[in-house]
C-alpha positions in Angstrom: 34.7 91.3 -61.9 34.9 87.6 -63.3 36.8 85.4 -61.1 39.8 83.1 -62.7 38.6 79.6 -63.1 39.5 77.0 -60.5 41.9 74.5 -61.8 40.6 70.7 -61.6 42.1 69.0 -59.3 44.3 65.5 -60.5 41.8 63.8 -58.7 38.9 65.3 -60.4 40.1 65.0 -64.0 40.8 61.1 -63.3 37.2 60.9 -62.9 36.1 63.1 -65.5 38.4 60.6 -67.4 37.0 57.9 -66.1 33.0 59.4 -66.7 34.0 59.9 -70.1 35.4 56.1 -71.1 32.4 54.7 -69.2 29.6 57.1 -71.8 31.3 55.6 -74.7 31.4 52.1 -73.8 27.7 52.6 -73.0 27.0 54.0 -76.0 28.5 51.2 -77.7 26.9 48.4 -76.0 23.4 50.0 -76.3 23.6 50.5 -80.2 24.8 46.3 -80.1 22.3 45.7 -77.8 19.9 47.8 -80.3 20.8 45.4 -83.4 19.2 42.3 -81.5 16.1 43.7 -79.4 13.9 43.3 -81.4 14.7 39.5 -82.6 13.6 36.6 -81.6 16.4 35.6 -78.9 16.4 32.3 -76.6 16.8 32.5 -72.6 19.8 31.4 -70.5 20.0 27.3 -69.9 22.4 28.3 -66.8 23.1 30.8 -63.9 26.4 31.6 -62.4 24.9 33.0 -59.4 28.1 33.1 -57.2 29.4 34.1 -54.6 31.5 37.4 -55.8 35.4 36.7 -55.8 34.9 33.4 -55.8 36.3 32.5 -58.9 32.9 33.2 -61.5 35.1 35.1 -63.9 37.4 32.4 -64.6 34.8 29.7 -65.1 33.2 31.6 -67.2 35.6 32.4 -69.6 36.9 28.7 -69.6 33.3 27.5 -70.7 33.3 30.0 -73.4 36.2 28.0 -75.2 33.9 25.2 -75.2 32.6 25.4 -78.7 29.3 24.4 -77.7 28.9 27.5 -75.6 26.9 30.3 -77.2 27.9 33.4 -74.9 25.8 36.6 -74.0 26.4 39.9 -74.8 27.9 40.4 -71.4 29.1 38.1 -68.7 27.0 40.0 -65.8 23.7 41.1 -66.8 22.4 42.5 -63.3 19.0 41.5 -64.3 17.1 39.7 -61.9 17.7 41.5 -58.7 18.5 45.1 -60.3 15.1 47.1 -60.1 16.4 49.2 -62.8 17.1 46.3 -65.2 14.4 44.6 -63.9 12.1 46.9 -64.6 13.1 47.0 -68.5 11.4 43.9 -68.7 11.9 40.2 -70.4 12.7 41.7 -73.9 15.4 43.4 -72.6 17.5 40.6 -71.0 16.3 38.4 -74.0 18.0 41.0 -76.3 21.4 39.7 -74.4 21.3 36.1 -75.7 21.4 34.7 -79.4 18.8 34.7 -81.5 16.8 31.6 -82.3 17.9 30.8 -85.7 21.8 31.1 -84.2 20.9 28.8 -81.7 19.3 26.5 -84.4 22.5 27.1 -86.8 24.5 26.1 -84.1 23.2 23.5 -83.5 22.7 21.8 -86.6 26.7 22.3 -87.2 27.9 21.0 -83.5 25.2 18.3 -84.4 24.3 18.6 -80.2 22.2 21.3 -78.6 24.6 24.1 -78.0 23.8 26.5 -74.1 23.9 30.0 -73.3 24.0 31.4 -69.8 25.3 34.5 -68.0 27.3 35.0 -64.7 26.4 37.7 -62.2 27.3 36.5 -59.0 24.5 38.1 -56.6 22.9 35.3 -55.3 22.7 36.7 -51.6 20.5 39.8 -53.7 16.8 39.9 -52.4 14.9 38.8 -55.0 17.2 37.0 -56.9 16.0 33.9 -56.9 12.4 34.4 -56.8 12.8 36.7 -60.2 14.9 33.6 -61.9 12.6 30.8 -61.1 9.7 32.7 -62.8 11.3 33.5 -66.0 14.1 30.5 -66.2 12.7 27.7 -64.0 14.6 25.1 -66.0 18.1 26.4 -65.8 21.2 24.7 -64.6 22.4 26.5 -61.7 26.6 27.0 -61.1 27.8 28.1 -57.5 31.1 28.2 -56.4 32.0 29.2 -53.0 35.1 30.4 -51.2 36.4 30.0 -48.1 34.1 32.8 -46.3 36.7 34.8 -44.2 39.1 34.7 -47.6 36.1 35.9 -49.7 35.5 38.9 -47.4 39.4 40.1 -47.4 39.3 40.0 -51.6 35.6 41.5 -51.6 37.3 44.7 -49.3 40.5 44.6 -51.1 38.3 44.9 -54.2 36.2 47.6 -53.0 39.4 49.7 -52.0 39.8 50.0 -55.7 36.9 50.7 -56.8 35.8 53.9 -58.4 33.8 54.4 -55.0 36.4 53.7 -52.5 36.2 52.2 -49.4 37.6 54.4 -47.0 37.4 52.8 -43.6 40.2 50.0 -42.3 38.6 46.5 -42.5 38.1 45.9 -39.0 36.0 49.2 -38.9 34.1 48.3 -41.9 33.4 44.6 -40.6 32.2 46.8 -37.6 29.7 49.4 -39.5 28.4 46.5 -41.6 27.3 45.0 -38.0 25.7 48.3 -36.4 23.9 48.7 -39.5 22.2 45.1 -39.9 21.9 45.2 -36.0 19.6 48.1 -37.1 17.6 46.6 -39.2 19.1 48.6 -42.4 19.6 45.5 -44.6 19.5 46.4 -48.8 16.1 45.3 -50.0 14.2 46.1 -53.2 11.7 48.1 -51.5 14.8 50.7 -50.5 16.4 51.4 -53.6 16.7 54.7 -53.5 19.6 53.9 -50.9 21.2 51.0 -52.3 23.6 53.1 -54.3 25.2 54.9 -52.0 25.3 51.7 -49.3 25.8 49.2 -52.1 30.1 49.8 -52.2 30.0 49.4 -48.2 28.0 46.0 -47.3 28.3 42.7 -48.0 31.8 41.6 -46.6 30.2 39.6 -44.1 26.7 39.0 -45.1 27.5 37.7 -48.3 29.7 34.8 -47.0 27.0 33.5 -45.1 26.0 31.4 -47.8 24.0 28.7 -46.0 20.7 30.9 -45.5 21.6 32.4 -49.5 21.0 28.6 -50.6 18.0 28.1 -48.6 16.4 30.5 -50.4 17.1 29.4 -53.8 16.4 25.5 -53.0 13.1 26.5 -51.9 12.4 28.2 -55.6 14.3 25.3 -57.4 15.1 21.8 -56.9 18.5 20.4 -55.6 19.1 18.3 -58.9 19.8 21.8 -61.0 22.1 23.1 -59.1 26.0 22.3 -59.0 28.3 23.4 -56.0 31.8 23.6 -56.8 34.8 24.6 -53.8 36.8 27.3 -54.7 39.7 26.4 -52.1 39.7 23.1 -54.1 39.7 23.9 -57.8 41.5 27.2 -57.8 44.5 25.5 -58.4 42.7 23.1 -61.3 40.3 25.1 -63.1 40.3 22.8 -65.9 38.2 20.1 -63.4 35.8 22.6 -62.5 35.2 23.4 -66.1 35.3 20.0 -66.9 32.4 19.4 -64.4 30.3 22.3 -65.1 30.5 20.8 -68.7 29.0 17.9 -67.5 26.4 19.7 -65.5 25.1 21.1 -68.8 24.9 18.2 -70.7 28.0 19.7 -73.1 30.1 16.9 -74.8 33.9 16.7 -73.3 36.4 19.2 -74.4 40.1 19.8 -74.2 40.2 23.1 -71.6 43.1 25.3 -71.6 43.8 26.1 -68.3 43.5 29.8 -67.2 44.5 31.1 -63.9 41.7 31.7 -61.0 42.0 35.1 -60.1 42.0 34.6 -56.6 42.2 38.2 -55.5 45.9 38.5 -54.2 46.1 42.4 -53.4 49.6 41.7 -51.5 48.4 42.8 -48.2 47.9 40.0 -45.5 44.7 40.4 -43.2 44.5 41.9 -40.6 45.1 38.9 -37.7 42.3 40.5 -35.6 40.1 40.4 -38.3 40.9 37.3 -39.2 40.3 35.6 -36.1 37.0 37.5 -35.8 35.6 36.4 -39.3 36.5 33.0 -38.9 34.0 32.7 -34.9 31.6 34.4 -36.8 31.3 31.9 -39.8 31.7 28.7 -38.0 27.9 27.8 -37.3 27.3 29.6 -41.1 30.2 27.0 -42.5 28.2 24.1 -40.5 25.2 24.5 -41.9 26.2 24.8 -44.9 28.3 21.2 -45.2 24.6 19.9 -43.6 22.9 21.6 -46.6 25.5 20.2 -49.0 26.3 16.5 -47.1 30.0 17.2 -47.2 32.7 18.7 -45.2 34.9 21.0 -47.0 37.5 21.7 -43.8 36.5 25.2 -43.7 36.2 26.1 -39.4 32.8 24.9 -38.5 30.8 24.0 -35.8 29.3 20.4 -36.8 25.8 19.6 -35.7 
């Protein structure tokens, strides 16, 4: 006897949906990625490295209407700290980038040297750095950084959405993501066959710690390359940041239009539990970091 077939459920054909869009746009992007792989492409002048929901998207696409910026591919490439990306090797991410004789066209018409650079805000990712000096050593380096208990709110709100849900309230998630690095289970390279499933869950909290993030990446590249710009403080005038960041990369002044910072508003106000919890927790984190940077950007700290 042949059984009736089970209906899919709503839930099920939103993915299947959602499966289906995601195989074509790949499809796409790897037969544009296919036209270039085999030319002779440049490497990135500059690194957006972070921190996630701290405003990278919108400085990004600001620099791109500076005509002087030559842009990727793709804003987030995932390369350096991605084992899977990684692994496809220096041609690959080259393949992302212009080729030489755009880059030379370019910059014979602008009559200065034109940049390229990509944005993938990761830089608490294992690896990251270490993977970026060796390949890109001379890059300019962007970081802008968000008031840490803010970021974490946005970063859940954002992962509530996402096609892997968050299912737990923020105070228990701030709680699992403590039992599990109080265990020792922190995401590494060497444990990537977990990182997918985990990957959705962590990082509320660890990556706001950004003090110890910029340790590591001053000790692979030297202070003068980087630029640190406050969230809190540009959000509101994203055509200063851009103007800076500009000027970071050697780019002649241009006329910005301003574009909103997406600044994560899901309508929901933390929880004031949380709230107070995050912002104990980050006060040493916030000190060290104004000692690292030599200013005080009124976040809660704990000077030293």
């Amino acid at each position: 006897m042949i059984s009736e077939p089970v209906p899919a459920s709503p839930e099920g054909k939103a993915r299947r949906r959602v499966g289906v869009v995601v195989r074509r746009r790949l499809r796409a992007y790897r037969m544009d990625l296919a036209k270039y792989y085999r030319r002779d492409c440049v490497l990135p002048d500059f690194l957006i490295i972070g921190a996630m929901k701290s405003g990278t998207t919108t400085l990004f696409h600001m620099l791109r209407q500076h005509p002087g910026f030559l842009p990727p591919l793709a804003k987030e490439l995932q390369y350096f700290h991605q084992p899977r990306n990684f692994r496809r090797g220096e041609a690959w991410y080259r393949a992302h980038f212009p080729r030489q004789s755009q880059f030379d066209a370019a910059r014979a018409q602008l009559g200065y040297r034109p940049v390229t650079g990509e944005a993938t805000p990761a830089m608490s990712a294992p690896g990251y750095a270490r993977h970026a000096a060796a390949l890109v050593p001379h890059a300019r380096l962007m970081v802008t950084l968000r008031n840490p208990v803010d970021r974490a709110w946005s970063h859940y709100q954002h992962m509530r959405r996402n096609m892997l849900p968050e299912k737990l309230d923020f105070g228990s998630a701030l709680a699992r993501e403590q039992d599990w690095y109080a265990r020792g289970l922190e995401l590494t390279t060497d444990n990537f066959a977990t990182l997918g499933p985990r990957l959705h869950k962590l990082g509320y909290v660890k990556r706001g710690q950004y003090a110890e993030q910029i340790e590591e990446w001053l000790r692979h590249f030297p202070r003068e390359q980087f630029l640190f710009l406050n969230f809190d403080a540009w959000k509101s005038e994203p055509v200063a940041a851009a103007t800076r960041i500009a000027e970071h990369l050697g780019l002649p002044a241009h006329s910005f239009q301003a574009a909103a910072a997406n600044t994560g508003g899901y309508g929901k106000a933390m929880p004031e539990q949380c709230r107070e919890y995050l912002t104990e927790h980050f006060r040493p984190w916030n000190a060290r970091l104004f000692n690292l940077l030599g200013e005080d950007w009124g976040w809660p700290c704990q000077l030293q």
